[in-house]
C-alpha positions in Angstrom: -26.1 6.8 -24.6 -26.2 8.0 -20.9 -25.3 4.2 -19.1 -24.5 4.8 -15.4 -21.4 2.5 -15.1 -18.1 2.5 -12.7 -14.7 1.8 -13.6 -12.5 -0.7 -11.4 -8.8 -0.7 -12.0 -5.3 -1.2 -10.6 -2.2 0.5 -11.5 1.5 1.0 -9.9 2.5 4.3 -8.4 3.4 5.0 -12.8 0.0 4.2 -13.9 1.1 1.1 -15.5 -2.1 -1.7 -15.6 -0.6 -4.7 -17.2 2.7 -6.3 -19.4 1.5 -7.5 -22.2 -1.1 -10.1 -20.7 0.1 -10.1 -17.4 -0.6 -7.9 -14.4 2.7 -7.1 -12.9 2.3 -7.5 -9.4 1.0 -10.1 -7.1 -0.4 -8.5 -4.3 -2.5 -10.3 -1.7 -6.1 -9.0 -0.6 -5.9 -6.9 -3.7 -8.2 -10.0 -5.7 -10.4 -9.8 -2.6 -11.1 -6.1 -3.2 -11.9 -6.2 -6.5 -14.3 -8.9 -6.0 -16.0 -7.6 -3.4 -16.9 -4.5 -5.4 -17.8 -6.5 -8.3 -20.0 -9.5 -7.0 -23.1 -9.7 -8.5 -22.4 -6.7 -11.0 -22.1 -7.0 -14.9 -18.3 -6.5 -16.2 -17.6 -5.1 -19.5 -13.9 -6.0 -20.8 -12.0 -6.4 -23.5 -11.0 -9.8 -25.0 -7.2 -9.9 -23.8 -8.7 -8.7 -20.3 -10.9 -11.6 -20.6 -8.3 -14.1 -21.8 -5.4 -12.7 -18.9 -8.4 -13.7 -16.4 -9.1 -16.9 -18.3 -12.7 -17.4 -17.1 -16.1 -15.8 -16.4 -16.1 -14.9 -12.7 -18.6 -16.4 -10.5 -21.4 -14.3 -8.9 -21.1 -11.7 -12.3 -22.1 -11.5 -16.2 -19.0 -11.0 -18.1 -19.3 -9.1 -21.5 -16.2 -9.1 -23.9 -15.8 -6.4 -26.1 -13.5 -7.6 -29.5 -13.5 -7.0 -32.7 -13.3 -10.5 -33.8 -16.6 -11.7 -35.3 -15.9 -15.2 -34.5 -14.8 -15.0 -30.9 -17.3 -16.3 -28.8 -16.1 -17.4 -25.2 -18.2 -19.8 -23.1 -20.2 -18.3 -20.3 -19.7 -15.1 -21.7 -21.6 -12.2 -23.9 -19.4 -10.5 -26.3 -20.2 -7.0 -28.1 -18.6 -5.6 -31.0 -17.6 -2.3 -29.9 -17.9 -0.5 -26.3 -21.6 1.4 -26.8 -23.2 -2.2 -27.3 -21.5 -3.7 -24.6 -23.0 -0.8 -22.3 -26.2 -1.4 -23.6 -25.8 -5.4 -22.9 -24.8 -4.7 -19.6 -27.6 -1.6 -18.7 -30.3 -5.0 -19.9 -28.7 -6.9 -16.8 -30.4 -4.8 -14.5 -27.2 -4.9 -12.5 -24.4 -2.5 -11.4 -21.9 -2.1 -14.3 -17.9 -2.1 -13.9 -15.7 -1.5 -16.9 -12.5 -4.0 -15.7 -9.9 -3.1 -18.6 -7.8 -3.1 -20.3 -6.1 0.1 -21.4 -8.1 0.9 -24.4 -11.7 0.6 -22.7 -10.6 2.5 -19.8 -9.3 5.2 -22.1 -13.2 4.9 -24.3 -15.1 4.8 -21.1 -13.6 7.3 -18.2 -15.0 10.3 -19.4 -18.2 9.3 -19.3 -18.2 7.2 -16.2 -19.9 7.9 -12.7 -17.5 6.3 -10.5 -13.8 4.8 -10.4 -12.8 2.2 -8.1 -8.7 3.1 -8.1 -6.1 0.9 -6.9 -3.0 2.1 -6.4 -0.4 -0.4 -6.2 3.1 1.2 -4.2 5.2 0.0 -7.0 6.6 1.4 -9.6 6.9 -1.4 -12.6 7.7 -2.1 -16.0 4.9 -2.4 -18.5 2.9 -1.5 -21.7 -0.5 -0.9 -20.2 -1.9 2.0 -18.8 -4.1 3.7 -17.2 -5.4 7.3 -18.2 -4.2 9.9 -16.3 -6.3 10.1 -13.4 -7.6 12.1 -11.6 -9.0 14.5 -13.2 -10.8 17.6 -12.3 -14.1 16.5 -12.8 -14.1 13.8 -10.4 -13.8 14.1 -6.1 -12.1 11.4 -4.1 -15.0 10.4 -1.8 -13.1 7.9 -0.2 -9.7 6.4 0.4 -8.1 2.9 2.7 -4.8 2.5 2.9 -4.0 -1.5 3.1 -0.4 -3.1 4.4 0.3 -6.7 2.2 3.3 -8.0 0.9 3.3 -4.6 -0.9 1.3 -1.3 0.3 -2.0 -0.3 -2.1 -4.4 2.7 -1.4 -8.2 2.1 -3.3 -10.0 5.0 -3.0 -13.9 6.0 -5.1 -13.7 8.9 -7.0 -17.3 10.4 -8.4 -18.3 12.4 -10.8 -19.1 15.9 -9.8 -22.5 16.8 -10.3 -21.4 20.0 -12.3 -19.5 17.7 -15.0 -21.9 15.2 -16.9 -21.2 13.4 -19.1 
């Protein structure tokens, strides 16, 4: 399956993404971001993602991806494994953003066309992370360094041309 989707993710300065449900920093304008990238897109995540977040967002279709045959939040599409959550998501019509956790980022990086990175200037306890990133075959096409009530660089990386998927 060759879905054209982007990753969107936040991690401290030691790639941690989460404590068990919880994020692990509060940083404001960092919401902001991430929802001006994402508004109006289709996010694929997984069902403790979904549950940490505790609602659909507004303005986006939210897929969960679980393994539980019964789960079935309101609002929300749910797929049983990451390919038919891509394939829900590529029916939207709209831009797709895998938004965690840990275990679909690790399913989904090496095929995606774009990551929205985060970087928070922390360095935190946790036991959710990020891949290791970057890697060669992507090339930071941009970067914005933001001053809050802790410092965060989000910078694009794409996919070089020379490395599909």
């Amino acid at each position: 399956m060759s879905v054209n989707y982007s990753l969107v993710a936040a991690r401290s300065r030691n790639h941690i993404i989460g404590r068990d449900a919880d994020i692990p920093w509060q940083v404001k304008g960092e919401q902001a971001l991430f929802k001006k990238i994402t508004l109006g897109g289709c996010l694929v995540m997984g069902r403790r993602t979904f549950e940490s977040i505790g609602r659909p967002l507004p303005g986006r279709i939210s897929i969960v991806v679980t393994r539980q045959n019964d789960y079935k939040p309101e609002g929300c599409l749910v797929a049983h494994d990451i390919e038919e959550g891509l394939k829900q998501a590529e029916a939207s019509e709209r831009p797709i953003f895998v938004i965690g956790g840990g275990e679909l980022y690790a399913a989904t990086l090496a095929r995606a066309q774009r990551v929205h990175l985060t970087t928070i200037d922390l360095e935190v306890e946790g036991n959710v992370f990020f891949p290791q990133f970057p890697t060669n075959a992507f090339t930071c096409t941009h970067t914005e360094h933001f001053q809050s009530n802790h410092t965060y660089c989000y910078q694009i990386f794409d996919r070089n041309q020379t490395e599909v998927p």
